[in-house]
N, C-alpha and C positions, 0 to 999 in steps of 0.2 A: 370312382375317384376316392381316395383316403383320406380318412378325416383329418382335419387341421394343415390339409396342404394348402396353399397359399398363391393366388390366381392374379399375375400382374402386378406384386407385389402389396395387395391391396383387399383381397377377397379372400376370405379364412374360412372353408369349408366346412359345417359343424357335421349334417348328417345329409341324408337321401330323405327327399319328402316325398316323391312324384315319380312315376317313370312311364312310359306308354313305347309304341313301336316305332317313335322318331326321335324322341329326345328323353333326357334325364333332366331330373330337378333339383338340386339341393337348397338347402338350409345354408345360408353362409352369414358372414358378418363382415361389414364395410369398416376396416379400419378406420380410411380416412375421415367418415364422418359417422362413424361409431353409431351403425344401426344395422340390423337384419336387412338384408335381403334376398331375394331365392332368385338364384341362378339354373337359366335352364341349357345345357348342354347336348347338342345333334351328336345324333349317335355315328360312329364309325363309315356305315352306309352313305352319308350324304357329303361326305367330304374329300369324297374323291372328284367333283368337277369343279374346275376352277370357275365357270361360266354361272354355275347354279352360285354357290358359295357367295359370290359376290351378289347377283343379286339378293341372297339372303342379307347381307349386310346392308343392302340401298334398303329393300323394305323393309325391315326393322327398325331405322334410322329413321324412315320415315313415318313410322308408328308412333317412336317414342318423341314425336311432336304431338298428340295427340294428349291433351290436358281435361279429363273430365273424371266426376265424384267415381262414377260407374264402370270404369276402365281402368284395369293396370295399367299403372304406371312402368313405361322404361324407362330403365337409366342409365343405361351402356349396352353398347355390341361390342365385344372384342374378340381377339383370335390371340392364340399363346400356344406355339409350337402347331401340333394339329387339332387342336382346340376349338372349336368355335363356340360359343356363348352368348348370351343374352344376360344380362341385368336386369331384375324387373323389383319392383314392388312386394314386399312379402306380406301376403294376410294371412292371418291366425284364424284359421277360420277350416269349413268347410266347400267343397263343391256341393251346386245344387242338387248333384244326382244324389249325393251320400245326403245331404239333407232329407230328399224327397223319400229316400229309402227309409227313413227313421220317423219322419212327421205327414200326416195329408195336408197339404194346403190348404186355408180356405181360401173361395172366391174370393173375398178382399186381397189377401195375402197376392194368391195369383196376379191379378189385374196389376193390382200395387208394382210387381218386380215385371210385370208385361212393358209398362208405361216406362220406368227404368229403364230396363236393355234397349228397346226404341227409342228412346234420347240418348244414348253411347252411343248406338249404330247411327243413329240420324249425323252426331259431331263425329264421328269415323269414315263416315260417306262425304260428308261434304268438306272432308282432309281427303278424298279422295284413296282413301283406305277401304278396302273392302276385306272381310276375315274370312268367308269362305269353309267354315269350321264351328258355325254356333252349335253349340248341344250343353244341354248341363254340366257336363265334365269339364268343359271350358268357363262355367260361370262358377267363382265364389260367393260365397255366404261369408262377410266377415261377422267380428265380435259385437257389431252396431246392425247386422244383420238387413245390412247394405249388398245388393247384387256386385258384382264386379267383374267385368268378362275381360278374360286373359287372351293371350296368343295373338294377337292381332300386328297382321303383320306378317306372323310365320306360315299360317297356313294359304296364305294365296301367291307366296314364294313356292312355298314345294306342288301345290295344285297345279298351278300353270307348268312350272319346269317339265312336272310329271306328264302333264297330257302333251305338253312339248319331243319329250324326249323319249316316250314310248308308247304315246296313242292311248295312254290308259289314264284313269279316274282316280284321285286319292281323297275321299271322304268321307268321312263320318255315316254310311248308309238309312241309318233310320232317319236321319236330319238333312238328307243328300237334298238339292234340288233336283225337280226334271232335268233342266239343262245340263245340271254337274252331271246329273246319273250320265246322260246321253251324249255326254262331250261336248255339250253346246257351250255358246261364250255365257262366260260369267261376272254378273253385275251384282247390282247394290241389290236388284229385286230376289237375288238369290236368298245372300242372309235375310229379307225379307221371310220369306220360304222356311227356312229352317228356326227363325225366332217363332213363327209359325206353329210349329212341329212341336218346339217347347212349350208355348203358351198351353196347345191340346195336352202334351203331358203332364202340366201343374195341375190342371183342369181335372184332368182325368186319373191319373196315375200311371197311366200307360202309353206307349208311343202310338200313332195311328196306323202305321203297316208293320207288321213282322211275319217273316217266313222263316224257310227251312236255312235260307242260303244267303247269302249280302246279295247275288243277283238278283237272285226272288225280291228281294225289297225292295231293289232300286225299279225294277219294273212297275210295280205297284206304286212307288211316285210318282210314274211316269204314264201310268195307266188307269190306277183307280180310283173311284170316285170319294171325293172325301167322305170321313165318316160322320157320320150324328152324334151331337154330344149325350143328345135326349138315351144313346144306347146301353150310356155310362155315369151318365148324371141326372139326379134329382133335379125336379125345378129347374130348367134350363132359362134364364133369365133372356127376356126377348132381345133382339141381337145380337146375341153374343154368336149364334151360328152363324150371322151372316158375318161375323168378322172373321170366322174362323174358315168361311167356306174363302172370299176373296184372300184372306192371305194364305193358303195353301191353293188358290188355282194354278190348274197345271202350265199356262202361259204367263208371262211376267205381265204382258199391256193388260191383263183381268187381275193381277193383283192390285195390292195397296202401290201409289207411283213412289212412295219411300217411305222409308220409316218413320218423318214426320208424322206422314197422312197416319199410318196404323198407330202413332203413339196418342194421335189426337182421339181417334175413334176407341180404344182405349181409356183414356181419360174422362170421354164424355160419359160411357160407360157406368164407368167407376163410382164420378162424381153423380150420377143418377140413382146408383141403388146405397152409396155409399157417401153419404154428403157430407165428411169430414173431413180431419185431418188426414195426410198419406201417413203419416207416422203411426196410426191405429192398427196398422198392419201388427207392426211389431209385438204389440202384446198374442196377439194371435200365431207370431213364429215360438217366441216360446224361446228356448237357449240351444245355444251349440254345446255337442259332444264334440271332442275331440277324437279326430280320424286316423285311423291307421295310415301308413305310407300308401298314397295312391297311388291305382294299378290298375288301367282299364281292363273291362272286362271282356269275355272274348263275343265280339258280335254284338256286342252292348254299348253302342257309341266310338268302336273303337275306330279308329282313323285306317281305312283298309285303302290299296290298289284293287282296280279289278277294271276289265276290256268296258267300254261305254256298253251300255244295254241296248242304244240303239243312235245309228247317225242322226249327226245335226239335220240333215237332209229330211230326212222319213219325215223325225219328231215333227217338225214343225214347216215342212213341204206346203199344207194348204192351212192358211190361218184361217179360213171362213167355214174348215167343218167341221158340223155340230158333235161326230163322233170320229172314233177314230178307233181303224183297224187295230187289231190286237197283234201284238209283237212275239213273232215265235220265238222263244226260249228255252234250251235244254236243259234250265235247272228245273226242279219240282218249285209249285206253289202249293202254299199250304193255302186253304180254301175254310171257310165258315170258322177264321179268326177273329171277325169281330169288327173285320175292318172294310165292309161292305163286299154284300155275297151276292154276286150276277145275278139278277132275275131269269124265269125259267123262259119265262115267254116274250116274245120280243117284241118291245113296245114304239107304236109307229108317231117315233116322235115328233113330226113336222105335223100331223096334225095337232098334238097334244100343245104342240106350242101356237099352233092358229088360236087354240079356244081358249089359252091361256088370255094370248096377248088380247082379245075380244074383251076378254071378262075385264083385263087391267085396265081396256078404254070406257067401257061401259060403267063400271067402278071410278073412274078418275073424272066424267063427266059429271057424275051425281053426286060427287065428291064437292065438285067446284063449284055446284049452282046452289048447293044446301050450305057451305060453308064460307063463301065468296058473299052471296048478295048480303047478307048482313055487316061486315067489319066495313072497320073505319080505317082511316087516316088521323091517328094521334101522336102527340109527340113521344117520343123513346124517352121515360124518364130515368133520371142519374142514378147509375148505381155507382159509382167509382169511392173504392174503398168502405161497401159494404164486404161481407161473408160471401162465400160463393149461395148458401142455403137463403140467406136474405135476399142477393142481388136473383136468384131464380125465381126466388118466391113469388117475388116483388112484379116481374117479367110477366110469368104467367098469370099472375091476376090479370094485365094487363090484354093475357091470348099472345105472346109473342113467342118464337121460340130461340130455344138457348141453346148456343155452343159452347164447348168453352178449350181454352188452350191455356196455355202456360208459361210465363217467363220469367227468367231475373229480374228482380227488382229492386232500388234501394230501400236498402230495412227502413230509412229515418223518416223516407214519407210512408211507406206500405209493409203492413205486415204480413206475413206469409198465411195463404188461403183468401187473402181479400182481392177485391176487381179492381188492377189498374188502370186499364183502359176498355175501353167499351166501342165498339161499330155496329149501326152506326151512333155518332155520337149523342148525349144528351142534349134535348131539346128539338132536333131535327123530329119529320114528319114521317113515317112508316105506316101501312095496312097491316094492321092487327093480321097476326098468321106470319110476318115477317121475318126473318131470323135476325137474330142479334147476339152476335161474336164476340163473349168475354175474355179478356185477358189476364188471369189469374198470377197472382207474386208467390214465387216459388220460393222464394229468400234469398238473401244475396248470392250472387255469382261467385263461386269457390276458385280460388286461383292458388296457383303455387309462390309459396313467400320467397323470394331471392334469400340468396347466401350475402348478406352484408357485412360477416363477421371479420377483421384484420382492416375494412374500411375507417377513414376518418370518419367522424362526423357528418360531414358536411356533403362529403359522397355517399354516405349510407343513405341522409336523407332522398338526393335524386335517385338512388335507385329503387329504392322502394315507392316513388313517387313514380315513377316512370310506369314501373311494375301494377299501378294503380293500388297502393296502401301509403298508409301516411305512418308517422311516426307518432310513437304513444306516449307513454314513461318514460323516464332517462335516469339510471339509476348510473351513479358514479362508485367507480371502486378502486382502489390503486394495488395493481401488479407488477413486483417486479421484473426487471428484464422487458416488459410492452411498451410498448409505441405509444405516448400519454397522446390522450385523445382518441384512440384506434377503438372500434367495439369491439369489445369483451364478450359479449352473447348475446342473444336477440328470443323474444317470443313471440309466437309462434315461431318453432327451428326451421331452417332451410327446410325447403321443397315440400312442408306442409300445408295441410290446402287451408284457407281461410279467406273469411268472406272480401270480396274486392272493396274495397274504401275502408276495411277495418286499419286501427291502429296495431303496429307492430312496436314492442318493449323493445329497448335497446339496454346490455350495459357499458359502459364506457370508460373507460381506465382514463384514472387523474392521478396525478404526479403527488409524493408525499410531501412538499414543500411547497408552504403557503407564503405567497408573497404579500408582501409588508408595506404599509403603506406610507409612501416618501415623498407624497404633495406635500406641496410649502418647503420642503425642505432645498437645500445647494445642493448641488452633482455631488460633492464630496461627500458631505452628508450622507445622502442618498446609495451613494455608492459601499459607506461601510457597514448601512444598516442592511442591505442585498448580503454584502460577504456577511455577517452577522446569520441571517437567516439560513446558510449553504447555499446563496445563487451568488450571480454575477450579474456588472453592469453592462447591459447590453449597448443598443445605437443608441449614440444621443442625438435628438432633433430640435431645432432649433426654430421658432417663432416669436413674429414680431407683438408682444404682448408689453405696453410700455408702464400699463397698471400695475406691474410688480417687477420688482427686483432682478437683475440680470441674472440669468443661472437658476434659476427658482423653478424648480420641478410643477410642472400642471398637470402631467397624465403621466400613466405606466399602460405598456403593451406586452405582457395580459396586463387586465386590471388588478386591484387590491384585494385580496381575498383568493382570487384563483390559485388553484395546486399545480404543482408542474414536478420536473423532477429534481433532484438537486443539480447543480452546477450549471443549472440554464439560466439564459441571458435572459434579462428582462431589461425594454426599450423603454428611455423614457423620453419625453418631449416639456423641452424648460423656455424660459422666455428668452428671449434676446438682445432684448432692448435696459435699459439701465434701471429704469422705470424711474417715475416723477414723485420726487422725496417731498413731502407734504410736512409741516407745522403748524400745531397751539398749543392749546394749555388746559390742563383739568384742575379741578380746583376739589382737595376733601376736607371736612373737619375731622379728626382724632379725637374719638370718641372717649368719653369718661375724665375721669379727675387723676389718673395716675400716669405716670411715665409709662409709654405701650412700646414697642418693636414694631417700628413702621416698612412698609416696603409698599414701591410701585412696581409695577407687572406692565409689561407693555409683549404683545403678540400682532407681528404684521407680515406682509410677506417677506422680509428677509428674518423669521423666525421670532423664537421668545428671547426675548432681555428683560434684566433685571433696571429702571430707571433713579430707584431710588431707594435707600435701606438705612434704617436708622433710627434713633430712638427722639421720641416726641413726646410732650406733654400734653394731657387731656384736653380738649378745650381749643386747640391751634388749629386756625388753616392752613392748611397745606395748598401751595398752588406749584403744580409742574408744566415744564413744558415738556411735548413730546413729538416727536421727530417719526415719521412713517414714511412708510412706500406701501400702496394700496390700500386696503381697507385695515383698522387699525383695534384690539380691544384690551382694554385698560384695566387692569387689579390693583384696589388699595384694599391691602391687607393689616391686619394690626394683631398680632401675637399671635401669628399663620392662622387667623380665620379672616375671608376675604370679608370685608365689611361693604362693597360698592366696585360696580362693576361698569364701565361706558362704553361702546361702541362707537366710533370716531368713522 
């Protein structure tokens, strides 16, 4: 595609970021809300079936419901002449393979982005999404050196179509599950399977089967036994094989039952040899280089066709045998790669397993009688909104043991890494040896902020309320040509993520004409001091108020002070009634020994007047009457400084 052509009137093509043997990628820019995003384009081959096509549209659509920190984000599927396309999210960033080719992970780092992609896939499973396609060429590494797994969506469209329409397999071979290798159906336990594959390669640096051929490997999925990490790592940290043996077992019911369960076992992990923040990763990833245009490599993750290695039938014919016949294949296997090398002598495993399971009963009796008869029954004490380090500490002095998991939580009672809730609860009775289920604050829940810019007010409010944010700052600015009142810009921008309950900035355009204030005044009045200002006088309403003066302005609709624009109407509401004309008398002396300039001031509801004006000698009282409607206040002046002032 050429640069700067222009996609639905709307997508402005900058370069080619990506490409692989199904689709292209480019670099683009979103007119309409002026930001990057990479558009990925199906190659010529896929667009000839109307039946696939579509459902590529339904599943993508239904991906880009799929709202989490760890997942691209969609943002359109469209079609434009023979075009089909995808919108997604653009990172600056790396995939995890170009990273892992340039850095070794450590264990922390590993675990850290393990326990990630298992909460994407867990919130993609339970949308009823399945991707079918995990390998690190699908995950990036952005600039905050955040995991983010792509394509979701696309690759269990073209999977399924594929095994649909010509009996054959399209997958990623070194990450393939048994069941994809074999044709079987495909589940959540699958990506299971291949987050698997990736965990052993962060681990390790290397994938756990390679051959000569993508058959050769899919068999060896499908055949061999997993390998030991102890063959490739120092200090293998206790469990960590057995996560790595259940989530690559070659039947789904012996794996992890979802990527909950593995993100948990994961975590617990982690939070055991690594009692800190998850963010300490990061100093250990170190910085991104910037990537050449990616271009899988050949046999290296790439997304291939190829005949299933073996029917659903055979594969999994009897679930109750401990072994299983070996699958004639006419590709070559390459043999003492590393990834478990047959024994020479054949080992008679039903008794090996009699003497095990003996040893594990004889072991678990003397287990229970030397570790049982001493503990008690004491209460589980509080740890809610300790540390995760504190509420373990705490635990095991106690002999209990700890789980822990992980959830959103509100920042303003809990901060991220402390225990918000606890099973079972504080103060309840447990036997020491017990397990006890922490529930650790990940930080607030990341949500997408709505588009409330061109709303009033007052709608921007409920949608972001709705949305679960509230409204923050409210900065007023006045723009020509906008809709006074309508927002002007918002922060956090559209479809960026931020915490749920946080405040979102608003700006909001106000009118350059400030309305003037025309209480106490008559309609007439009122009305020239509006034309005076560049407005006009809008409805007038009318209430029975008989404490003042008929016609006597008591409110404006806006109020006094508000900005609008010019030539708008501004409502006012006067009294109606005549009001009750009230009389007495104020009484001054005229101060000093000389002839002064006297004047009375009288201010009430039918405005200011002048009562009295005139010259006086020092020394005189003066007594006035004064005639009001409502509330009344009196100025006696003497050579224009007021000298006494009354309230009537």
């Amino acid at each position: 595609m050429d640069k700067d052509t222009i996609l639905n009137g709307r997508y402005k093509i900058i370069r080619p970021i990506g490409y692989g043997g199904m689709a292209e990628v480019f670099l683009a820019h979103d007119q309409l809300l002026d930001r990057n995003v990479a558009v990925k384009m199906l190659r010529d081959q896929f667009l000839q079936d109307k039946e696939l096509l579509e459902q590529f549209r339904r599943e993508a659509k239904s991906a880009a419901r799929l709202v989490h920190p760890y997942i691209i984000n969609i943002y359109d599927v469209a079609s434009e002449g023979n075009n089909q396309y995808i919108v997604m999210e653009y990172v600056d960033g790396v995939t995890l393979k170009e990273y892992m080719q340039e850095h070794k992970l450590s264990l922390n780092a590993a675990l850290e982005i393990g326990v990630r992609l298992a909460d994407a896939l867990q919130h993609a499973h339970s949308h009823n999404v399945i991707h079918c396609d995990i390998k690190p060429q699908n995950i990036l590494i952005d600039k905050n050196l955040n995991p983010k797994i792509a394509d979701f969506g696309i690759a269990k469209m073209i999977t399924n179509q594929t095994m649909v329409y010509s009996g054959s397999v399209m997958g990623s071979v070194h990450y393939i599950s048994p069941e994809q290798a074999s044709g079987g159906q495909i589940t959540a336990c699958s990506d299971v399977y291949s987050l698997g594959v990736v965990l052993f390669e962060m681990l390790t640096g290397t994938v756990p089967y390679t051959g000569s051929t993508a058959v050769a490997v899919a068999m060896m999925h499908v055949e061999k036994p997993v390998p030991q990490l102890k063959d490739y790592m120092d200090d293998v940290p206790d469990g960590l094989q057995a996560i790595i043996d259940k989530t690559l077992a070659k039947r789904c019911e012996d794996r992890y039952a979802d990527a909950k369960e593995l993100r948990r076992s994961l975590l617990n992990l982690k939070m055991r040899l690594f009692p800190f923040s998850s963010e300490d990763y990061k100093q250990e990833l170190g910085t991104l280089k910037a990537p050449a245009p990616r271009q899988e490599a050949r046999d290296d993750g790439a997304t291939v066709i190829m005949k299933p290695v073996r029917a659903k039938k055979d594969l999994f014919a009897d679930q109750h045998r401990t072994e299983q016949a070996p699958v004639q294949e006419q590709a070559a296997v390459t043999e003492g790669d590393g990834n478990g090398i047959m024994p020479k002598k054949k080992i008679n495993y039903t008794k090996l397993l009699m003497m095990i399971t003996a040893a594990v009963v004889c072991i678990s009796v003397i287990a229970h009688f030397i570790f049982n008869r001493n503990l008690q029954e004491i209460p589980v004490p509080d740890v809610t909104n300790m540390t995760v380090v504190e509420a373990q500490k705490m635990l095991e002095e106690k002999e209990f043991k700890v789980e822990l998991e992980e959830a959103y939580g509100d920042p303003d009672k809990y901060k991220a890494g402390t225990v918000m809730k606890q099973s079972p609860k504080a103060g309840e009775k447990r036997k020491q040896g017990s397990l006890i289920i922490l529930t650790i604050c990940r930080g607030a829940e990341l949500k997408s902020v709505p588009e409330v810019i061109g709303m009033s007010l007052s709608k921007a409010e409920a949608t972001l309320e709705s949305a679960g944010f509230r409204v923050g700052k409210i900065t007023k600015k006045h723009v020509d040509g906008e809709r006074v009142g309508a927002v002007l810009g918002q922060a956090p921008k559209a479809l960026d993520k931020a915490p749920k309950g946080s405040s979102i900035d608003l700006v909001v355009n106000e009118g350059d004409k400030e309305i003037p204030n025309v209480i106490g005044k008559s309609i007439n009045d009122a009305k020239k001091i509006l034309e005076q200002a560049g407005l006009k006088l809008g409805e007038v309403k009318k209430v029975n108020d008989s404490s003042v003066a008929k016609n006597v302005v008591l409110s404006t609709n806006p109020n006094a002070g508000t900005k609008v624009s010019a030539g708008d109407a501004v409502s006012i509401t006067v009294a109606e009634g005549s009001g009750e004309k009230k009389s007495t008398y104020v009484d001054f002396v005229v101060p000093g020994n000389d002839i002064t300039d006297v004047q009375v001031i009288l201010q009430d509801a039918e405005g200011k007047r002048t009562l009295y004006s005139g010259k006086q000698p020092g020394g005189v009282r003066l007594r006035q009457r004064v005639d009001y409607v409502g509330t009344a206040h009196v100025e006696f002046i003497c050579n224009g400084k007021v000298i006494s002032e009354k309230e009537i």
